[in-house]
N, C-alpha and C positions, 0 to 999 in steps of 0.2 A: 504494500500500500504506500509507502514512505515515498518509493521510488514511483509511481501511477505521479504522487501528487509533484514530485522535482520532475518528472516529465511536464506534466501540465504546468508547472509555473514558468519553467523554459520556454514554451513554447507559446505563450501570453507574453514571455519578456522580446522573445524574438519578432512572433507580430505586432508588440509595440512597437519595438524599436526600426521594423521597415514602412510602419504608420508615421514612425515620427521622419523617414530620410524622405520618405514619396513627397509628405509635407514641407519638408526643408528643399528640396529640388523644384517644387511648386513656386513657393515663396522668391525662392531666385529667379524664375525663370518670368515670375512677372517682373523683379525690380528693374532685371534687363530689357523685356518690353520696356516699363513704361518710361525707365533713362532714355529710350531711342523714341520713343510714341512724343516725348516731354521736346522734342527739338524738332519735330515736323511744322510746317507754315498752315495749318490746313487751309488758310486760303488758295493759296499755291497748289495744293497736294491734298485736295479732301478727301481721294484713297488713295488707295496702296497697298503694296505687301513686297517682304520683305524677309531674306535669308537669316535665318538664326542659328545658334551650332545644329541643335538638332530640331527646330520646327520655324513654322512660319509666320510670320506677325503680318497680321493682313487688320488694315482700318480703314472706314468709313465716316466722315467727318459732314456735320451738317450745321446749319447757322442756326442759331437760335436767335441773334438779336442784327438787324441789317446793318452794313458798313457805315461808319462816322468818320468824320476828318477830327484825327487826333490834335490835341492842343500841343502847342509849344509853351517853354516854362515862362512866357511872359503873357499865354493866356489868348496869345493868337491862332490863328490857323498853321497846323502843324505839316507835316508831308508826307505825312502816311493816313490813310483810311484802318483801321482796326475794325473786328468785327469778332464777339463769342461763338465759338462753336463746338458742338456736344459732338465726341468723336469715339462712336464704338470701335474696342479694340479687341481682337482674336488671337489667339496663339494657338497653332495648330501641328500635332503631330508630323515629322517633315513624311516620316513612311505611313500611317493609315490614312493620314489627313483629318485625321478627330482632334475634337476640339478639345485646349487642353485646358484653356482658361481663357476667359474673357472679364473685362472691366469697361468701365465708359470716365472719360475724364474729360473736363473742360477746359478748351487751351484757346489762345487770342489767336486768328493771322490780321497779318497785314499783310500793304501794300503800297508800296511809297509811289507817290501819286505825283510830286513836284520836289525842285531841287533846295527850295526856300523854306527857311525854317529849317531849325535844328530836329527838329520831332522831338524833343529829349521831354519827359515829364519829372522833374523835379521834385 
């Protein structure tokens, strides 16, 4: 009996502990999405997709609020248009192509529209 039960607590420690690596290779694999999703223009690039070691980061980027001419820090007309948009993000298996996680996160594009003004907000 002694040994039934250090079988079964072995084998609760072992499937925790590859509960806790699947979760810790999850965890990573978004923070490396969202570092590369965090530096896209989606005005520029409202999809895509995109090689990762081992899956694909494919996103979809839509506006939520329409383009504005950004101010300059003295309050004038700046040179860029900005606009918010809501950008579903996927991470996808590179060999089944299942999905392995997805998140949505809100990022600004722009687009500089004139050479005047600094664009800078202060």
């Amino acid at each position: 009996m002694g040994a039934t039960i250090s079988f079964t607590w072995f084998d609760q420690s072992v499937s925790a502990m590859n509960r806790a690596k699947q979760e810790e290779k999850s965890l990573l694999l978004k923070i490396e999405a969202f570092e590369y999703i965090r530096n896209i223009n989606p005005l520029k690039q409202p999809q895509g997709s995109m090689r990762l070691k081992d899956s694909t980061l494919k996103w979809v980027g839509r506006p939520i609020r329409p383009l504005q001419r950004a101010l300059n820090a003295k309050g004038g007309q700046g040179s860029y248009e900005i606009g918010l948009y809501s950008v579903d993000v996927e991470v996808l298996d590179k060999d089944s192509d299942s999905k392995i996680i997805e998140f949505n996160i809100e990022l600004t594009g722009f687009n500089k529209i004139s050479e005047t003004g600094n664009g800078v907000i202060w």
